[in-house]
Structures are given as C-alpha cells and as structure tokens.
C-alpha positions in Angstrom: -156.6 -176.4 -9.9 -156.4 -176.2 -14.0 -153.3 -174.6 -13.9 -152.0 -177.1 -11.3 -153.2 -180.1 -13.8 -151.5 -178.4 -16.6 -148.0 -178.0 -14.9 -148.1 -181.9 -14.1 -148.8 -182.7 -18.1 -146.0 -180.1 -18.9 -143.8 -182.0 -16.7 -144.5 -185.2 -17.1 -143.9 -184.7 -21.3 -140.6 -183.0 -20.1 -139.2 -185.9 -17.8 -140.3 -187.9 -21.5 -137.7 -185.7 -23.5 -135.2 -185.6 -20.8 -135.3 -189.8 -21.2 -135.3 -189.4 -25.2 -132.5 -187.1 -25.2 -130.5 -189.1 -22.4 -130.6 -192.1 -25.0 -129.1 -189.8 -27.8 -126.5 -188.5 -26.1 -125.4 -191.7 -24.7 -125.7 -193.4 -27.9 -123.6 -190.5 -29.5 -121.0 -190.7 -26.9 -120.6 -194.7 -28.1 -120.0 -194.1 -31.9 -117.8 -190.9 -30.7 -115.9 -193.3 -28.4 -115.8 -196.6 -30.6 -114.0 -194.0 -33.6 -111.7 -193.0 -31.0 -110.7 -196.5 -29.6 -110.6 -197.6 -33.4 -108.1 -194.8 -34.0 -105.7 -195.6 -30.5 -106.3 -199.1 -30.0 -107.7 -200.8 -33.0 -110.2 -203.4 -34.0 -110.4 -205.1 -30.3 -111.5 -201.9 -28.6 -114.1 -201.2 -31.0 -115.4 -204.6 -31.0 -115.7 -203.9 -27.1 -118.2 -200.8 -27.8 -119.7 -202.7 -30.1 -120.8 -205.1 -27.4 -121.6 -202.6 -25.0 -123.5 -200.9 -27.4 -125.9 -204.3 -28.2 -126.5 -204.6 -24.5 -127.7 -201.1 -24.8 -129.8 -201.3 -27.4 -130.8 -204.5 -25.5 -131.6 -203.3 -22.7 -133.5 -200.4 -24.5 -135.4 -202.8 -26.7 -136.4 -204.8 -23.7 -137.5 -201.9 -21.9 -139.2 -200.9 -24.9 -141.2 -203.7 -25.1 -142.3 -203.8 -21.5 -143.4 -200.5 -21.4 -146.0 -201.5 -24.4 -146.7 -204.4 -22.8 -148.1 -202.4 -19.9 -149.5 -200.1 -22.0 -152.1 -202.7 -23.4 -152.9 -204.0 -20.2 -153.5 -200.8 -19.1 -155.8 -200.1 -22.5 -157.5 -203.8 -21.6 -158.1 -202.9 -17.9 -159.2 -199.3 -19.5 -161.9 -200.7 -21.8 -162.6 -203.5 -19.0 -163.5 -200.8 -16.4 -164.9 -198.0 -19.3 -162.3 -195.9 -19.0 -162.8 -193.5 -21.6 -158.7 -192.4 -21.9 -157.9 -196.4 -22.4 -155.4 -195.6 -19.3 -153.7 -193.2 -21.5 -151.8 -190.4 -19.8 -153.1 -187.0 -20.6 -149.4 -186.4 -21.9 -149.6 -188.8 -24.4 -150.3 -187.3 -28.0 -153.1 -190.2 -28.5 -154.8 -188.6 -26.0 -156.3 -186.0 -27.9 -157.2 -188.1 -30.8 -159.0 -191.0 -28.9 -160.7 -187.7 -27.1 -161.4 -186.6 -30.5 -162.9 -190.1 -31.3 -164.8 -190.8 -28.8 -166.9 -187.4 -29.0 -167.5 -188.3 -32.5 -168.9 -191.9 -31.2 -171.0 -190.3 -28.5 -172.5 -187.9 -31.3 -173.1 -190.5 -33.5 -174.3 -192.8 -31.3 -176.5 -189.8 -30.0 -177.7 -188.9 -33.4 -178.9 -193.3 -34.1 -181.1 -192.8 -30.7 -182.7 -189.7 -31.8 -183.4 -191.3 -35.2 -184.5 -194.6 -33.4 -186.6 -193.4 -31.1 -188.5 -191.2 -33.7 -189.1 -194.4 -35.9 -190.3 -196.0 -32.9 -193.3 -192.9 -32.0 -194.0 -193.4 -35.6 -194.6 -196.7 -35.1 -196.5 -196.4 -32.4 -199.1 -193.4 -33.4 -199.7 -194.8 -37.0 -203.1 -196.7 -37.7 -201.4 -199.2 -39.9 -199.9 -202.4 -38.6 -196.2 -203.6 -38.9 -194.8 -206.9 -37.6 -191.3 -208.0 -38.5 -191.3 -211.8 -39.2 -188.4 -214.4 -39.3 -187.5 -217.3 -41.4 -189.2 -219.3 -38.0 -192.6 -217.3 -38.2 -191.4 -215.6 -35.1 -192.8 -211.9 -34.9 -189.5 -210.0 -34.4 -191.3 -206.8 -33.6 -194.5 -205.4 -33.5 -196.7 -202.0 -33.1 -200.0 -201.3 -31.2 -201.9 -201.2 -34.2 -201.3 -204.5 -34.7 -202.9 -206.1 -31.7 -205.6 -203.1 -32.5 -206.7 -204.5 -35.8 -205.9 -208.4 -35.6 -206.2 -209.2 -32.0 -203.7 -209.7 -29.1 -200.7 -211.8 -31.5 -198.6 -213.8 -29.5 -195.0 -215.0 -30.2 -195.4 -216.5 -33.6 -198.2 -215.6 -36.8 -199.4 -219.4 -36.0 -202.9 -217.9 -35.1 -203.6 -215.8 -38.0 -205.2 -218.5 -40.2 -205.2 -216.9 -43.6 -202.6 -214.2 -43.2 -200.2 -216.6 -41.8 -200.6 -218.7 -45.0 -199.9 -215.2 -47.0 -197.0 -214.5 -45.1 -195.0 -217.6 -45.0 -196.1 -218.9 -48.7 -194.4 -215.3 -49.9 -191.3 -215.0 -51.4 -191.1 -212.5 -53.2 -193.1 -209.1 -52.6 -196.1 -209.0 -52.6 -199.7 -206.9 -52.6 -202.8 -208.7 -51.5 -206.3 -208.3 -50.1 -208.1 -210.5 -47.8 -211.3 -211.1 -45.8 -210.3 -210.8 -42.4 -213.0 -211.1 -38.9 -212.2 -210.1 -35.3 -214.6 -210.9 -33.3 -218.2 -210.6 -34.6 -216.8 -207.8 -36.4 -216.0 -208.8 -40.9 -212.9 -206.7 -42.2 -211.1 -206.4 -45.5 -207.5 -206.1 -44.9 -204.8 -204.7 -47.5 -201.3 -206.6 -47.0 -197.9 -205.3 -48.1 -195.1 -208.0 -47.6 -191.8 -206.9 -48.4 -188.3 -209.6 -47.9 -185.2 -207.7 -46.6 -182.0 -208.5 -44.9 -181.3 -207.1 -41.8 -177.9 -207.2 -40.4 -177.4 -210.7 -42.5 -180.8 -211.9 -41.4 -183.7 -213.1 -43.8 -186.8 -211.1 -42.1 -190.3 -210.7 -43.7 -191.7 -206.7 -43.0 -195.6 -207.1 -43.3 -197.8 -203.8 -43.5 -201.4 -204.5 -42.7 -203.9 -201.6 -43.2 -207.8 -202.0 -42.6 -209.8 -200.6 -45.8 -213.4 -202.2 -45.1 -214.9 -198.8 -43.7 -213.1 -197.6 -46.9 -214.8 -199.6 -49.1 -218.2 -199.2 -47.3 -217.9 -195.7 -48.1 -217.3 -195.7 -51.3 -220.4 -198.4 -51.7 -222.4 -196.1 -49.7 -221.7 -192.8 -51.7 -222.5 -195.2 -55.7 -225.7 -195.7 -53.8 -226.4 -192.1 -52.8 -225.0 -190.9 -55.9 -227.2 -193.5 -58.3 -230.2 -192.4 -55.5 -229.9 -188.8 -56.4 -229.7 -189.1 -60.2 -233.3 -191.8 -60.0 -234.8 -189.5 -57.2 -234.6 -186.2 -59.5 -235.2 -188.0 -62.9 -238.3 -189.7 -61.5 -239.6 -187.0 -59.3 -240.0 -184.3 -62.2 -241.9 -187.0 -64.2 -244.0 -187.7 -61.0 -245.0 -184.1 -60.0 -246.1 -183.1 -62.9 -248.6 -186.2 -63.8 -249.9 -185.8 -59.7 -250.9 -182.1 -61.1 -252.6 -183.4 -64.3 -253.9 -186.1 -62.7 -255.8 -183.8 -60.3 -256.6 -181.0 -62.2 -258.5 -183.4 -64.7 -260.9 -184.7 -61.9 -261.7 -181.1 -61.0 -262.4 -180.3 -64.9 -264.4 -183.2 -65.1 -268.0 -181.6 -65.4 -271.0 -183.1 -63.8 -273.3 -182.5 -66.8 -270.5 -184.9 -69.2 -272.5 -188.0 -70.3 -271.8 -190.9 -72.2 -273.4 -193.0 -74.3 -272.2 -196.0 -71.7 -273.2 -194.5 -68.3 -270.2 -196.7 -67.1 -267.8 -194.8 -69.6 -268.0 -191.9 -67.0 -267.5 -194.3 -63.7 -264.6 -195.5 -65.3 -263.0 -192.5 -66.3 -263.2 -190.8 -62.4 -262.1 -194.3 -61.5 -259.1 -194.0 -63.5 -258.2 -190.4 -63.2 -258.5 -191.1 -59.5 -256.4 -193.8 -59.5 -253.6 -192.4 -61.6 -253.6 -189.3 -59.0 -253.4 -191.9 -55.8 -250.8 -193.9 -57.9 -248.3 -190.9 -58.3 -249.0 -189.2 -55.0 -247.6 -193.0 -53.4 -244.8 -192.8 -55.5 -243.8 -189.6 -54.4 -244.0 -190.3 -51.3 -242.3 -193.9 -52.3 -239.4 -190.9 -53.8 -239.0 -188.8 -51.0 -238.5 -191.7 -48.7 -235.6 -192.6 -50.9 -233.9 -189.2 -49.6 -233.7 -190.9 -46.4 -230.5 -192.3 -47.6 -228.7 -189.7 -49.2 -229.6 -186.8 -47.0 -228.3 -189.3 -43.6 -226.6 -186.6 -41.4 -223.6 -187.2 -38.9 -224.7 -188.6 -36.2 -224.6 -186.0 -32.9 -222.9 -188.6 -30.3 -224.0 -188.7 -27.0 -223.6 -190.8 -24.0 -226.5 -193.2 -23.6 -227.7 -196.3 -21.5 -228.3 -198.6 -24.3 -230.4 -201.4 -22.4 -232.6 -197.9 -21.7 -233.0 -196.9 -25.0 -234.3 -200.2 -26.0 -236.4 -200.5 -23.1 -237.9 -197.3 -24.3 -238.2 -198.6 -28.3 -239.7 -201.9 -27.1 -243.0 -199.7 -25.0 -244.0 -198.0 -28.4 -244.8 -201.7 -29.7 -246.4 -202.8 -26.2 -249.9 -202.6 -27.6 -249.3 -203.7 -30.8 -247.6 -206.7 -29.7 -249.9 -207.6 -27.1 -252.9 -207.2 -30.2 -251.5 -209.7 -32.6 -250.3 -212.2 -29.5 -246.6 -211.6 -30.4 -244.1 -212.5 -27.3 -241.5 -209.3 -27.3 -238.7 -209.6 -25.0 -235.5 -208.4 -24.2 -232.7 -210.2 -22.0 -229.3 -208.0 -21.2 -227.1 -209.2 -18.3 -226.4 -205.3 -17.4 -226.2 -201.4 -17.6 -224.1 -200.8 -21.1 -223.1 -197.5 -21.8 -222.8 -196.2 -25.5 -221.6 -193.3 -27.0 -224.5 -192.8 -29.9 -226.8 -191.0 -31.7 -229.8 -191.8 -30.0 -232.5 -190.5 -32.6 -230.4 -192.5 -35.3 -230.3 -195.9 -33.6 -233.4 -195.4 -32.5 -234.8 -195.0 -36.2 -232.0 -198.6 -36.8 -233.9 -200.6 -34.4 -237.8 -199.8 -34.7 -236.9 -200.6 -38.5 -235.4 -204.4 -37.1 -238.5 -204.5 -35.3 -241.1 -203.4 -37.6 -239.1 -206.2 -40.1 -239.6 -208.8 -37.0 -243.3 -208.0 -36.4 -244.3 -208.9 -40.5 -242.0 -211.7 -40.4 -244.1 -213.5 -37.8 -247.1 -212.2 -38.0 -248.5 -215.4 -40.3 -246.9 -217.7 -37.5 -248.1 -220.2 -35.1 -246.1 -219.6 -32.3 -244.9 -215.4 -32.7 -242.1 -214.0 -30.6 -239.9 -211.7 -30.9 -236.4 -211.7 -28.5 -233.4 -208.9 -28.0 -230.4 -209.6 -26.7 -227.8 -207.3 -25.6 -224.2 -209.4 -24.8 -220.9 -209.2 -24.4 -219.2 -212.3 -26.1 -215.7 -213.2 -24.7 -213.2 -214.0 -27.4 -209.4 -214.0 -25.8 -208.2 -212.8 -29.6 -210.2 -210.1 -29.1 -211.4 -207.0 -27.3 -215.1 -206.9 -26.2 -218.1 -206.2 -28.7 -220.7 -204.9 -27.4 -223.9 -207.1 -29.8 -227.7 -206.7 -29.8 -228.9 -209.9 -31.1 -232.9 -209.5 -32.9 -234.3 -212.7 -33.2 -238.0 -213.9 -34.4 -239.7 -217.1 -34.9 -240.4 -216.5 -38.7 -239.5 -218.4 -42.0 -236.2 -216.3 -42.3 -234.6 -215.4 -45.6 -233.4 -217.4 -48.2 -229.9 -218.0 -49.1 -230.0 -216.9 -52.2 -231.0 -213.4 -51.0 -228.8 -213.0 -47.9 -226.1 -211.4 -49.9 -229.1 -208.6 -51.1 -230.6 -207.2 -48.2 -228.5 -204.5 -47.5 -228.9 -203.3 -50.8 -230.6 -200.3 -51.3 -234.2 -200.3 -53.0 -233.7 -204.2 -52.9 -236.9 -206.1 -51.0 -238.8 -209.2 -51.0 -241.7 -207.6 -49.8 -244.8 -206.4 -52.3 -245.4 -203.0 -50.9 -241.5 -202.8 -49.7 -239.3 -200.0 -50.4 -235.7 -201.4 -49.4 -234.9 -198.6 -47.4 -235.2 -200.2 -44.0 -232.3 -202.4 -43.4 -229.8 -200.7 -45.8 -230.5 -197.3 -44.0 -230.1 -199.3 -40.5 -227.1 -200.6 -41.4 -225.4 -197.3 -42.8 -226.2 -195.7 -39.3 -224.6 -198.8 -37.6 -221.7 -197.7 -39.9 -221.3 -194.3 -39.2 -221.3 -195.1 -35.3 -218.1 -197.4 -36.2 -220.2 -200.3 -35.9 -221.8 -202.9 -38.3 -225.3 -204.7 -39.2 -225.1 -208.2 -40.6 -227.6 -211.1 -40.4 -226.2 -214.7 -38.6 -227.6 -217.6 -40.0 -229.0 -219.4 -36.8 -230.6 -222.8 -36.7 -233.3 -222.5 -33.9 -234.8 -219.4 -35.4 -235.8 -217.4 -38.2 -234.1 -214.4 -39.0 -231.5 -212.7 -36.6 -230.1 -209.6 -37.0 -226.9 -208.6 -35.1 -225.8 -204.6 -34.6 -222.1 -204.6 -33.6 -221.1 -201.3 -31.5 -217.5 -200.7 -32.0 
C-alpha cells in the first residue's frame, strides 16, 4: 500500500513536468519559427507568430489563473472542513512545509496546555486566594480557596463590603491588611492587588491570604515567652523565702519571751503568714505554666452535646445549692473532632466564670446553647453560646479579657479565659465574648 501511494506522487509530479516542459518546447518552437518566417517572409509572418504567441501566453495566463483560483477554494474548503493538507496534493512541494508547520503548531499548542493546566492545579491546591477582576467589578476567574476563606462569591466583588472598596478604589498596586468576618468567625486578611493588561484588557489580580491564626501565634508565643521569663524570675525569689519562712517558725523556741507577751503572738503571726503568703504564690506561679506548657491537643472523634452533658452533672449539686438554673438547649447529635480533656478544661472554666458572675443575683441562671446558624455567605459553624444572668463586663475591659494574667477579680489569676481561648485556637476554632442585650455576659466557642 506505501509503495503503491508513492508511485501515484511520483507520477502525478511527473505528468507536472511533462506539462512544464510541453510549454517550453512549444514556446521554443514559436521564437524558432517567427526567426525563420522573419528570414523568408518578412515582417507580416512574424507579426502572425507574434499573435499566435499572445493567444498562447493567453490562454496560459488564463489557465494559470484558474488553476490558483481553485487552489484557494480548495485551501478555504480545506480550513472550512479541517483539512490539515489545506487540499494540497501530497505532490505539491508546500506539502511538506505546511506538514512541517502544523507539527510545530500542535507541539506548541501542546506545550501552552501542559503549562495551562499546571497553573490551573496550582491554583487549585494553594491556600491563598486569587480572583481576577475587571474594569466592571466582574470576577473573571476564581480558585477554591477563595470561596474557602471569603464565602461563596458570586458574579461580581459587590458583596465583599470592605474588600470591594479596596479593590475598586486601587489603582495602582497595592499591599493592605484588613479586618475581615465569615460567619461568627473574625479574620485578618493580607491583600495583594496588582493592575495588568491581559491580551489588551485592563484586569485587577487580587491575592488574599488569611494571617489571623498567624498573628494569634505569634501573640500566643510573646505571652508564653514573657510567662517563662516572670515564672523563673519570681519562682527562685519565692522558693527560697517559703524555706526561710518555715524554717524560722520551727527555730522559734518555746522558752523565747518578750518584754510584750504580744511581741511573741505577733511574730508567729507573721512568720506564719509570710510562709502561707509565698506557698499561694507558688502555687499562684505554677498555675501560670498552664499556659506555656499547653500540649497539642490529641484529636478524637466526640459527641459534643455528650461531653457537655457530662461537664454540666459535675456542677449538678452545686447548682442546685446556690438555686442557680443550669441548662443546656442543642437541636441535635453534633459530632466533633476534639481534644476532649482540653475542651473539657475550656468549658468548666466558662462555667466556673458563670457561676461567680451570678452568684450575688436575684434571679441566677445559667444557659448553653449548641447551634448551627445559617448564613448563605457561609459554610456552617458549629457555636456553643454560654450565657448568665449577671452584670456582664464593662466595655472598657472587653478588649482585656483574653489577656493573660489580666482579671477583674480580687483573688483572680487570669489564666481561665486566655487559656480557654488558646485551646479553642489550637482546635482551629475561636473564643470571643458577644455583646447581648437580654443578658449578662456570653461567651461563644466557634468550632472550625
């Protein structure tokens, strides 16, 4: 069959020379002919040939001109019905060469989809978010992480509030950080806006990276670093006055008198109290470690509502003692994937803070509530809502409580809330208080 298919091309480029050669030998037998005539029968014979030969080259022209006619409608009909030869005959010497051309297209082409669809995994598997903007606001493109950490976008930027004013009041580039919340759930967001031209249009790129569990660390490590520096400085001044302290009230002879008999009761008093005093703040120290010795937490898959169920009986008889209501509403079974020693030690702390706070009131009670709040922006949170009927906190000290060592309470330590909330953190979660009117205080633990 190949040899067949090359005998047709070899004789389908002969019959081609045969025609060229045809036309050369009859045009040489013209100009032999017309000096021949001009010799025997002068100018009239020659002007003869020299008509004959216009029709010829006439006729040739024509023929010429119909045979590239039909060549481009065969190229148009080619391209029309992808005809990679463009109707060409394998004879023809632009066969090779549009062969030639198109394999260096298809390898190109080849190479753009390998390159495209290796920019477009990228895009898919990297934690920051990229949306492609137009002069209109109109999000061009889009990856996952995107609608991961802002929400499910739409067509346009119009719902992203402060971000949308970022993006469309930028003209140049620009580096920015805002406060950004999805959900229940705060977030500090790093934006990169960059103006480029693509194929002659004006398009915005936006890179958007989350950096609030970044900066959370790094809070959480000044305070366990600043914790570990106070801990050891005060400790080895403790210890050693606990020892003296001690040692004098054994030394302290029976027989001593005083000239005051009181001088003696108010020396034991005072030795005593110094030793009491430093063995509290030890204890006050070592309770401080709590914080910086916090250990990963070992996940597991728990029933949440069960695990509060089982918090809420260790406080049955206490509650029911100081007439304080406790109760706890949840529509359903939730499943977590938790520490459940940590939270655990996250929420009797929440509790213990709701039993003082209302523990001077009229009416006490105490309510959880585990919920599920629909937000169509969003995916679903999982909340516990803690709410009592107490005085709640003062504005001016909201911004505090999560601060280490920081309390409002005389024989506080500050370690309760701040080391709830930094377990809530390493669970990919959150603890904030919500500023509601028909209660006290209410603290909210977000489960990512």
């Amino acid at each position: 069959m190949v040899h067949y298919i090359d005998g047709w091309k070899n004789m389908t480029f002969n019959i081609e020379v045969l025609k060229q050669t045809a036309w050369l030998v009859l045009f040489s037998m013209v100009l032999l002919t017309s000096s021949y005539l001009y010799q025997q029968q002068g100018k009239s014979a020659v002007v003869l040939i020299l008509l004959l030969s216009l029709l010829l080259i006439t006729v040739k022209l024509l023929s010429i001109h119909t045979r590239s006619k039909k060549q481009i409608e065969q190229v148009i009909k080619a391209l029309a019905n992808n005809d990679p030869m463009l109707g060409l005959p394998h004879s023809d010497p632009l066969a090779d060469k549009i062969t030639q051309v198109r394999d260096k297209i298809y390898s190109n082409r080849l190479e753009a989809e390998v390159q495209a669809q290796y920019f477009q995994t990228l895009l898919v598997h990297i934690d920051i978010a990229i949306l492609v903007v137009n002069t209109d606001n109109i999000i061009v493109h889009k990856n996952p992480a995107s609608d991961k950490l802002l929400g499910t976008l739409g067509e346009d930027i119009n719902s992203l509030g402060q971000l949308k004013d970022l993006i469309t009041k930028t003209t140049n580039n620009l580096r920015a950080t805002i406060a950004w919340q999805k959900g229940e759930q705060l977030d500090t967001l790093s934006v990169h806006i960059s103006n480029c031209k693509i194929q002659g249009k004006s398009l915005k790129l936006v890179s958007i990276q989350s950096i609030y569990q970044a900066l959370l660390a790094k809070e959480q490590q000044a305070y366990k670093r600043l914790t570990k520096v106070l801990t050891h400085e005060v400790a080895n001044s403790i210890t050693p006055l606990a020892s003296l302290a001690h040692t004098a009230i054994d030394l302290l002879p029976e027989q001593l008198t005083f000239d005051d008999a009181e001088d003696k009761v108010d020396l034991n008093e005072a030795l005593v109290t110094l030793a009491s005093r430093t063995s509290q703040l030890s204890t006050f120290i070592k309770s401080f470690h709590q914080i910086t010795a916090l250990p990963k937490p070992n996940l597991q898959e728990l029933e949440l509502p069960a695990l509060i169920e089982g918090i809420l009986t260790l406080f049955k008889e206490q509650t029911r003692k100081a007439n304080i209501k406790l109760s706890f509403n949840h529509q359903s079974s939730c499943l977590v994937v938790a520490d459940g020693a940590q939270l655990e030690q996250a929420l009797i702390n929440i509790i213990k803070n709701a039993l003082e706070a209302v523990s001077l009131c009229e009416y006490k009670e105490i309510t959880l509530t585990l919920f599920q709040p629909y937000n169509k922006n969003s995916a679903q949170q999982l909340l516990l809502d803690i709410e009592d009927t107490g005085s709640g906190i003062a504005p001016h000290v909201i911004e505090q409580i999560f601060v280490p060592f920081f309390t409002t309470k005389k024989q506080g330590s500050g370690i309760g809330l701040s080391l709830s909330r930094q377990i809530m953190i390493q669970h990919g979660g959150d603890l904030k208080y919500v500023d509601k009117p028909d209660c006290g205080a209410c603290f909210r633990l977000i489960f990512g």
